[in-house]
PAGU-328618 format. One line per 8 residues: their letters; for each residue x, y, z of N, C-alpha, C. Coordinates in steps of 0.1 Angstrom, whole numbers. Example, Ala and Ser with C-alpha at 12.3 -4.5 7.8 and 13.67 -1.06 7.14 Angstrom:
2
AS> 132 -57 78 123 -45 78 132 -33 78  128 -22 71 137 -11 71 129 0 79
***
This chain:
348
XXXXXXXX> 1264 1095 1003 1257 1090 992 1246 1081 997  1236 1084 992 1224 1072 998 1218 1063 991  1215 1052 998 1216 1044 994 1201 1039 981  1202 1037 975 1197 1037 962 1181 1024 965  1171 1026 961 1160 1018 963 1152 1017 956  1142 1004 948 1130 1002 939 1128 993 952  1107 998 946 1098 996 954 1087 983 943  1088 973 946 1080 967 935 1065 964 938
XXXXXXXX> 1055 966 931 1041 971 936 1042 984 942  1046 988 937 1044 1003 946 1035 1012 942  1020 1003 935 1009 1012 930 996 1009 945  1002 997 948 996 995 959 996 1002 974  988 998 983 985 1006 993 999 1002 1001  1005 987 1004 1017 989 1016 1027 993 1005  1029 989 995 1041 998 985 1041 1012 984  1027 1026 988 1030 1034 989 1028 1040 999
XXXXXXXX> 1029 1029 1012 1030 1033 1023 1048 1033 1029  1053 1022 1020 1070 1023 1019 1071 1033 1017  1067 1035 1003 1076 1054 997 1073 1064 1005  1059 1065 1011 1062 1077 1017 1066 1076 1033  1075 1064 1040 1085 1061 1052 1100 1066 1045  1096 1057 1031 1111 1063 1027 1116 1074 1024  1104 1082 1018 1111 1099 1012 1112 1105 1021  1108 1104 1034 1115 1111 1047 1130 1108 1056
XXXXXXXX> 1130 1094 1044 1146 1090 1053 1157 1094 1046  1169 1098 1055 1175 1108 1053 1186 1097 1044  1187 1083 1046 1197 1079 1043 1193 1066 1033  1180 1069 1026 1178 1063 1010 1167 1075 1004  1172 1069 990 1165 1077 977 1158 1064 967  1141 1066 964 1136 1059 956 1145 1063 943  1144 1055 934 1152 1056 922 1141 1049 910  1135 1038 918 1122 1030 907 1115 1025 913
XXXXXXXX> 1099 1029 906 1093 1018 913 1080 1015 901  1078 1004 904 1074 994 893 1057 989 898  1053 988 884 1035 982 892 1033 970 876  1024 969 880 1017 958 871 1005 966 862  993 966 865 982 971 858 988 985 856  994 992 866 997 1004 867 1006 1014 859  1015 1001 853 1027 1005 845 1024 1016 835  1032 1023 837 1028 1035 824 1021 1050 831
XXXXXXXX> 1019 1048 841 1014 1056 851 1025 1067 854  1020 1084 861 1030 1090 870 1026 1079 882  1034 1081 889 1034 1076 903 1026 1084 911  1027 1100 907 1018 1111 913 1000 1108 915  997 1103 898 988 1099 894 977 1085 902  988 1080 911 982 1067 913 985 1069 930  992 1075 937 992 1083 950 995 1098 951  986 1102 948 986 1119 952 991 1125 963
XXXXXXXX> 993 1114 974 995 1122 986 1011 1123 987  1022 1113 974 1034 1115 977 1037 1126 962  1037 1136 970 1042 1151 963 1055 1153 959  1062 1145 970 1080 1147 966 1085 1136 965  1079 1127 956 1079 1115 945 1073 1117 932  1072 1131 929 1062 1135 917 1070 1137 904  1084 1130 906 1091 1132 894 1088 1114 888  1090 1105 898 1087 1089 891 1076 1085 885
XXXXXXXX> 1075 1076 876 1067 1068 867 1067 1060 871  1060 1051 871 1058 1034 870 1064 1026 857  1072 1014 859 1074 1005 852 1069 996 857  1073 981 846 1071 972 844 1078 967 857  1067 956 864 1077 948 873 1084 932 866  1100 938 869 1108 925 863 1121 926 871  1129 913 870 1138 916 872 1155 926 870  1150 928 859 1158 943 850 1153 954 858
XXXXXXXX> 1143 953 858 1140 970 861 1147 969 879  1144 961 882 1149 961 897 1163 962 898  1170 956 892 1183 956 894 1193 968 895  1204 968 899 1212 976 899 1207 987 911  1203 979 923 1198 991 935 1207 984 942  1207 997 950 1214 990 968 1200 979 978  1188 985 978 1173 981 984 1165 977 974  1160 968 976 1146 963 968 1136 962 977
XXXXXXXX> 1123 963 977 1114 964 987 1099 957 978  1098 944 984 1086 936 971 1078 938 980  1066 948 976 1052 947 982 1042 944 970  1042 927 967 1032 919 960 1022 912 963  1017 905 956 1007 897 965 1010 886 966  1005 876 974 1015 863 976 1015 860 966  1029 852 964 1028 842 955 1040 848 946  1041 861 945 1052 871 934 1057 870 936
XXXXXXXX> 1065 869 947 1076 870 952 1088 865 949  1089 854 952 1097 838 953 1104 840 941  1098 840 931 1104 833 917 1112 848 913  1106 860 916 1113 875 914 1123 877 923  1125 875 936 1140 875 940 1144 863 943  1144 853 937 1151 846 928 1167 850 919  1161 862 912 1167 868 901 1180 876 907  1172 884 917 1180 895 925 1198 889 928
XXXXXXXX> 1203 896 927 1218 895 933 1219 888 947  1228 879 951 1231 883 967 1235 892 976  1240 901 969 1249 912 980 1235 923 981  1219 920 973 1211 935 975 1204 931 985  1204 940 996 1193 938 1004 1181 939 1002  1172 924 1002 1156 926 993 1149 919 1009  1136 930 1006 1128 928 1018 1116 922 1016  1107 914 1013 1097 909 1011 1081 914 1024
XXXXXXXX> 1074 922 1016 1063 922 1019 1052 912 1027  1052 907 1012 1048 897 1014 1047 886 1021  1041 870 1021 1042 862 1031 1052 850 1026  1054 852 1010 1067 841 1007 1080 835 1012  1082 843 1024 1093 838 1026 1092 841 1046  1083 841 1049 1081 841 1066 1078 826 1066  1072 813 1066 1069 807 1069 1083 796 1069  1086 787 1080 1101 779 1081 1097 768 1079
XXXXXXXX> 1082 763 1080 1077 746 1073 1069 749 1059  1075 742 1053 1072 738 1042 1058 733 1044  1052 722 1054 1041 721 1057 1031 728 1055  1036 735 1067 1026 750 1069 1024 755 1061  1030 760 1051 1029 764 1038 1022 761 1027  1025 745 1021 1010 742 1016 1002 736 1020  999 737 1036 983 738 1039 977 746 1038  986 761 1044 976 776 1043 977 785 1029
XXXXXXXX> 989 783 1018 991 785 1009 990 782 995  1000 768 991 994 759 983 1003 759 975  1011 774 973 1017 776 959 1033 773 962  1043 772 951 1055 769 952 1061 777 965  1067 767 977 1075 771 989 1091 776 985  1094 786 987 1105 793 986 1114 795 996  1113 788 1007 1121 791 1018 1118 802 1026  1125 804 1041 1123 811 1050 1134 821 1047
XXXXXXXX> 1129 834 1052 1143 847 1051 1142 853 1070  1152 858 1070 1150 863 1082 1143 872 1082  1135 869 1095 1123 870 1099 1121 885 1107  1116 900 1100 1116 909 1101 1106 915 1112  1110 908 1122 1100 916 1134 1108 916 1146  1119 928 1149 1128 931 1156 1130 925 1170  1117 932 1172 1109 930 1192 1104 914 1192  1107 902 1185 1105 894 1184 1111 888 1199
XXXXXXXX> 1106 883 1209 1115 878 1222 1116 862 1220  1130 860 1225 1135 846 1222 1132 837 1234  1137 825 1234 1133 815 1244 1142 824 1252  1142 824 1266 1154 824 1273 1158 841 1274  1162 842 1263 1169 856 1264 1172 863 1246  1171 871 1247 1177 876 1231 1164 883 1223  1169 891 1212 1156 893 1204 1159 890 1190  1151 892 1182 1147 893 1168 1159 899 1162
XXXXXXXX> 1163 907 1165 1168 923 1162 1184 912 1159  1187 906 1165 1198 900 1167 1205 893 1153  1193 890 1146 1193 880 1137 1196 889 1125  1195 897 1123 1187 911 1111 1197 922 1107  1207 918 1119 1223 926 1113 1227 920 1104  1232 929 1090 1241 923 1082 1231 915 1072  1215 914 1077 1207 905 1064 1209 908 1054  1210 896 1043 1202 907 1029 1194 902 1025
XXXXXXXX> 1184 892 1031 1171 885 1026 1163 886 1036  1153 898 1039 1143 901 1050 1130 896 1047  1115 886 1057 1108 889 1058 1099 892 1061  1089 905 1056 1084 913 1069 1071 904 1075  1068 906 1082 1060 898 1093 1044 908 1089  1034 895 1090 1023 899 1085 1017 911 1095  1004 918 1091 1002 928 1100 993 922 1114  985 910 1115 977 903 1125 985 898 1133
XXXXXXXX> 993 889 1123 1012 891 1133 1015 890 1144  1020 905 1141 1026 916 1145 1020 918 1159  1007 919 1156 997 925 1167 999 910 1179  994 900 1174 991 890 1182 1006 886 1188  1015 886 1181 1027 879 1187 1035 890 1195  1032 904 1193 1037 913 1205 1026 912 1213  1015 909 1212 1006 909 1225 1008 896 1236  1015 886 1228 1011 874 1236 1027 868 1242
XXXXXXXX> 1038 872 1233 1055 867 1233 1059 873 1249  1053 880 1257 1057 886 1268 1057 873 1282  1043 869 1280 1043 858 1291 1043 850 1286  1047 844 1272 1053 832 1269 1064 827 1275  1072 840 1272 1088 839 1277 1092 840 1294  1078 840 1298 1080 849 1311 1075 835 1324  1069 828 1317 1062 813 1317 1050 817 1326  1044 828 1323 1030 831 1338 1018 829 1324
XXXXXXXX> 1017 825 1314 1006 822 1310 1005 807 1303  1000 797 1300 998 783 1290 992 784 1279  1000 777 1268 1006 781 1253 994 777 1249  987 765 1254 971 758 1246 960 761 1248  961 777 1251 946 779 1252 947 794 1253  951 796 1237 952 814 1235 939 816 1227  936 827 1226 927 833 1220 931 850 1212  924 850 1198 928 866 1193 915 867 1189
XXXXXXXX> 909 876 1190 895 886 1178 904 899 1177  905 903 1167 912 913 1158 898 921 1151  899 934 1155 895 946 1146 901 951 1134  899 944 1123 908 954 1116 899 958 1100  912 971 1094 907 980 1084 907 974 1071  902 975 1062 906 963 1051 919 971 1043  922 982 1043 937 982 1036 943 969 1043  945 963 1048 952 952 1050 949 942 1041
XXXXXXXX> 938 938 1033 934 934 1019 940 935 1006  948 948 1008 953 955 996 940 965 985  948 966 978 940 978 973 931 966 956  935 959 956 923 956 945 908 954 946  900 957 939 887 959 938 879 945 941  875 946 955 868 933 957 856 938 963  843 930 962 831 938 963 829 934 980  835 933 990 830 929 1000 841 935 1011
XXXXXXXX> 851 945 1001 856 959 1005 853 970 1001  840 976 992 840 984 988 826 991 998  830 999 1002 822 1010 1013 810 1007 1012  804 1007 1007 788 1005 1005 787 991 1014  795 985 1016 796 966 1019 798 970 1032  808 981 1038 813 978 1048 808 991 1060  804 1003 1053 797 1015 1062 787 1010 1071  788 1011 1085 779 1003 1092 781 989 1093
XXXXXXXX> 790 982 1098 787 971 1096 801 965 1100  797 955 1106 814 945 1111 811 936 1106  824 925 1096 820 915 1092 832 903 1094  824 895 1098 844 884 1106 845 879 1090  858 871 1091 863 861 1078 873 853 1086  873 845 1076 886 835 1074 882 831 1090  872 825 1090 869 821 1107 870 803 1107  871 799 1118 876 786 1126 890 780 1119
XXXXXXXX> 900 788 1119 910 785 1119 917 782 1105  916 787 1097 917 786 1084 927 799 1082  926 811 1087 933 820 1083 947 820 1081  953 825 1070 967 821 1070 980 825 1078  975 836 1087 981 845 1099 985 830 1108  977 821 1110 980 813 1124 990 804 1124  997 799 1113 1005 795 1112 1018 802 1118  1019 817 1112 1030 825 1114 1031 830 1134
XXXXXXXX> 1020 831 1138 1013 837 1150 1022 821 1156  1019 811 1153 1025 801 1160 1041 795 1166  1041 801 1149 1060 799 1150 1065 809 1157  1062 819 1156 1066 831 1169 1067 823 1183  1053 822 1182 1050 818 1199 1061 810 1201  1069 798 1194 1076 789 1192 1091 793 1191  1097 802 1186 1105 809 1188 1101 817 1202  1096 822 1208 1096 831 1224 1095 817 1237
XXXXXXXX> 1091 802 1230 1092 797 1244 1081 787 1243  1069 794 1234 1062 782 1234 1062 767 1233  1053 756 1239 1055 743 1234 1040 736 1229  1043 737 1220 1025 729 1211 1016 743 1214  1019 752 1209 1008 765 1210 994 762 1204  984 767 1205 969 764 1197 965 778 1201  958 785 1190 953 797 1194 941 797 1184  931 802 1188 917 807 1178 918 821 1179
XXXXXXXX> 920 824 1163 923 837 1158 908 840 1150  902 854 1153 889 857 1143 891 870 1143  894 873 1129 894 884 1128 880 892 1121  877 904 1122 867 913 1116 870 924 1106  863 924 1097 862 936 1088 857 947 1096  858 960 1097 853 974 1101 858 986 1094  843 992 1096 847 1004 1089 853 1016 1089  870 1010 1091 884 1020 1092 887 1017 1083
XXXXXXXX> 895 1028 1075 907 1027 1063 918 1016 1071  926 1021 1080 936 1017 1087 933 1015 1101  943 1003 1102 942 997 1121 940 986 1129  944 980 1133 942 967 1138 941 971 1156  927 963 1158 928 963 1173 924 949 1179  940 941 1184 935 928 1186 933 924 1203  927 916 1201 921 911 1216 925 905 1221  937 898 1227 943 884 1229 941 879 1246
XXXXXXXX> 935 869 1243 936 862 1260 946 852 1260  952 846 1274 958 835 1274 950 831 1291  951 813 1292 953 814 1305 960 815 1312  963 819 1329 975 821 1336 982 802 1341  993 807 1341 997 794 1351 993 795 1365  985 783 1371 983 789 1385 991 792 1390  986 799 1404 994 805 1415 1007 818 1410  999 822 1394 1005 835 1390 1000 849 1396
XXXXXXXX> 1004 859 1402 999 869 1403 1001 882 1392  991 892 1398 987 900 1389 998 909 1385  1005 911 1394 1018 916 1395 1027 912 1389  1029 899 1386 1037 887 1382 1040 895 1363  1021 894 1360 1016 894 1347 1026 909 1343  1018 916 1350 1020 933 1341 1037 935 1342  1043 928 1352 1056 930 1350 1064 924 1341  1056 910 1336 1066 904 1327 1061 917 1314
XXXXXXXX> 1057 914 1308 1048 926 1300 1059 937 1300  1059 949 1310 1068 960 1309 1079 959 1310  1087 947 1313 1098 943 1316 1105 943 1301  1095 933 1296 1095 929 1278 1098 941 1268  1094 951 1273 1093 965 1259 1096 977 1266  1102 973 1280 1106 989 1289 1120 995 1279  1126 991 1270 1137 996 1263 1133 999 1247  1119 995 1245 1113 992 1232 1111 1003 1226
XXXXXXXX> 1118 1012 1218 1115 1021 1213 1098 1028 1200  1093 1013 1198 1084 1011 1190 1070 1002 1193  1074 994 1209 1060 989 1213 1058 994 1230  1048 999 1233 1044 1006 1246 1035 1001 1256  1036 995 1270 1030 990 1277 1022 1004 1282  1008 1004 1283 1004 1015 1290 1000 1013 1304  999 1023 1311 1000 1024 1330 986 1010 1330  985 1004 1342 970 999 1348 959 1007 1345
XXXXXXXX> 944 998 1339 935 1004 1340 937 1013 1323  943 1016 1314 944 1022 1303 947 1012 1290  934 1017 1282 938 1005 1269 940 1010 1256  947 1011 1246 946 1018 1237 935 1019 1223  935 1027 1215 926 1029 1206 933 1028 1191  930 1024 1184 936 1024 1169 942 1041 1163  931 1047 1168 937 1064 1165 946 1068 1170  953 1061 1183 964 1065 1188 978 1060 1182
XXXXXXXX> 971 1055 1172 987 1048 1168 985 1051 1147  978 1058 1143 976 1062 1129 987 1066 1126  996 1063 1112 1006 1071 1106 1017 1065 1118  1024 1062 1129 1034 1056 1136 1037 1043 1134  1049 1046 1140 1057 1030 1142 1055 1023 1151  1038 1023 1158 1040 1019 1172 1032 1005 1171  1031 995 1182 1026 991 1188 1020 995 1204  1009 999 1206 1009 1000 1218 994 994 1226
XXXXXXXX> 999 990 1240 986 979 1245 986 980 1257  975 978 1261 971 976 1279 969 963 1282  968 961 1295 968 945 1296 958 943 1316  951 935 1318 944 932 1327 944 919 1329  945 918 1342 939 900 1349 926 901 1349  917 893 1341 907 888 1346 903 873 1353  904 882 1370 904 871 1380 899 853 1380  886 862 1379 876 852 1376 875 839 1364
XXXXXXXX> 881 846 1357 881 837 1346 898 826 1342  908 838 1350 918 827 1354 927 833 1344  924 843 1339 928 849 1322 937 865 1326  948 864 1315 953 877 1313 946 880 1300  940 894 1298 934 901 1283 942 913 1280  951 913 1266 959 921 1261 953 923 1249  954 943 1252 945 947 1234 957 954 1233  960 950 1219 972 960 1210 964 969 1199
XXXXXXXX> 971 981 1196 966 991 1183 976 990 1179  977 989 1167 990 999 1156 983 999 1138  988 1006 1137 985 1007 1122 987 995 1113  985 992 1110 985 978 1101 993 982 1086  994 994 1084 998 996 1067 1016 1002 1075  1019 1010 1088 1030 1014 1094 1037 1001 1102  1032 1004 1115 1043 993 1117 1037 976 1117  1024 972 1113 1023 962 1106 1031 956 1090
XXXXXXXX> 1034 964 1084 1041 968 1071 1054 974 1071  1048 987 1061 1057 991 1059 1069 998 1068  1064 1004 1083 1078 1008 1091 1082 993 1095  1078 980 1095 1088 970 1100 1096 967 1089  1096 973 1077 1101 971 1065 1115 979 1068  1112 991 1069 1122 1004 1071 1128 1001 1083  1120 994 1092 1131 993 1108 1143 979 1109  1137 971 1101 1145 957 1098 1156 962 1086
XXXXXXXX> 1152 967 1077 1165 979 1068 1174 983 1079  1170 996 1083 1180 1000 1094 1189 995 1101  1183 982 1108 1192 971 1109 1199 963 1102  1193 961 1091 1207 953 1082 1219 963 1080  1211 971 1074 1226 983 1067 1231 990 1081  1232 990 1091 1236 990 1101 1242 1005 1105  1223 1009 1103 1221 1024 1106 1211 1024 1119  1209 1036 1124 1201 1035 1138 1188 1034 1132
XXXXXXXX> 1182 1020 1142 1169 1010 1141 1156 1022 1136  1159 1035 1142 1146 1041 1144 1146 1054 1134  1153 1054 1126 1160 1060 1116 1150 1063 1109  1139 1076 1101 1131 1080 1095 1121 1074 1098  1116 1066 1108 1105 1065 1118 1098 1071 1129  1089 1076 1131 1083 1083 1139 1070 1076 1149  1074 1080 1163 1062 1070 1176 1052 1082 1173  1048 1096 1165 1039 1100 1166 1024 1097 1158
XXXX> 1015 1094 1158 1008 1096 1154 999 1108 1142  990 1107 1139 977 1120 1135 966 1114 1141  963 1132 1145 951 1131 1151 940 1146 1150  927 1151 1147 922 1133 1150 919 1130 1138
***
């Protein structure tokens, strides 16, 4: 019997990037999924490309309509969350999209936020490396309150958690510029995502430290080993649907070698079924990781400058989202991690 699931927002771009991870997995069945503006909708009507979800409709998002599942999966916009699984049962495993329930200071929260703090849920990024020894993954058996980890994240704190923990690079003087697609925006109508704004053209935001990613980017670092991390994160708009391609430098600890670097690195994800160190001299592209569950990155000393540079690709709507949604699932319900996930790609 499988296990039963509503998707809430699921008129949106990471809500129907869940359903179509989930209607390939062998061991859940959507049952409801609920939108806002959308309500009253086929579901077919508002994602065409999920064909074998062409029997659901849209409801109302509430707590009724949710209830009575094994899975809840809230892909809202901030701020929905909190007060709606609130409502939920204890025994359902509910996964939050969203950023309501990643952040562990309350601080941090209403500086980069503002709105009512809801507490921390475990924290849905498997490959997460711990001080010392241990992963993420560890924490995530048996959850029933998951949160998924933003998509800039993702990128930055798999690119950077390797020689944190490994002690060959210094926590106060990181660096990220990030490429990314604006589906990571979400799908409402803002005029400075709408193609005509963005064909030709790269545009940074949320620049000198304001963005709400850095907070979370921190506490990672801080969980793998960090102590007083500082990082300047700038990301850019470009004209991709999907993809994040982030830049991360750190400096080395002296009298580290080059060898030192790439080994901590491969050492970190040589068992990693979903993040990939590529050979020396090879860096990845955002195309190589479209539609998969991957993370994957190359990494270089640059001598001269005293610096290791790690670029990560992955999809921002897959395993920025919604496959860390489905892979942090698999570990609660305490089915295999990689379970209706795929490391392939589309191309081109």
């Amino acid at each position: 019997m499988p296990y039963s699931v509503a998707v809430a927002g699921a008129s949106g771009y990471a809500g129907g990037e869940v359903l179509r991870l989930i209607a390939a997995h062998p061991e859940l069945e959507v049952r409801t999924v609920t939108a806002h503006s959308n309500a009253g909708q086929r579901l077919i009507d508002v994602h065409p490309h999920l064909r074998s979800l062409a029997s659901l409709s849209l409801v109302e998002t509430t707590a009724e309509s949710l209830a009575g599942h094994d899975v809840v999966v809230l892909a809202l916009p901030h701020g929905a969350s909190g007060a709606l699984a609130a409502h939920l049962p204890d025994d359902v495993l509910v996964l939050d999209c969203g950023a309501d329930h990643r952040l562990t200071s309350e601080a941090d929260w209403n500086r980069y936020y503002g709105d009512d703090w809801h507490g921390a849920w475990a924290y849905g990024l498997p490959e997460l490396l711990h001080s010392g020894a241990g992963r993420q993954r560890d924490a995530l058996a048996d959850a029933r309150r998951i949160a998924v980890p933003g998509c800039n994240v993702t990128a930055v704190t798999l690119g950077l958690a390797p020689g944190i923990r490994a002690g060959v690079i210094e926590p106060g003087d990181l660096t990220a510029a990030l490429a990314v697609g604006p589906s990571g925006a979400g799908r409402a109508l803002k005029p400075e995502l709408l193609a005509s704004e963005l064909l030709g053209s790269a545009a940074p935001y949320a620049v000198g430290g304001v963005h709400r990613h850095i907070p979370e980017i921190l506490q990672n670092l801080r969980v793998a080993g960090a102590e007083s991390p500082t990082i300047s994160f700038t990301p850019v708009l470009v004209p991709m649907s999907r993809g994040i391609l982030a830049t991360v430098t750190a400096r080395l600890v002296p009298g580290t070698t080059a060898a030192a670097v790439r080994d901590a690195w491969v050492d970190a994800y040589a068992a990693e079924p979903f993040v990939h160190v590529l050979p020396e001299g090879r860096f990845p592209k955002t195309a190589d990781t479209i539609g998969a569950n991957t993370a994957v990155m190359g990494l270089a000393v640059d001598a001269d400058a005293g610096r290791v540079v790690v670029v990560v690709a992955l999809d921002n709507l897959v395993k920025g989202t919604a496959g860390a949604a489905v892979q942090s699932l698999n570990l609660a319900l305490g089915l295999p991690e990689t379970l209706g996930l795929t490391i392939d790609g589309v191309a081109p």
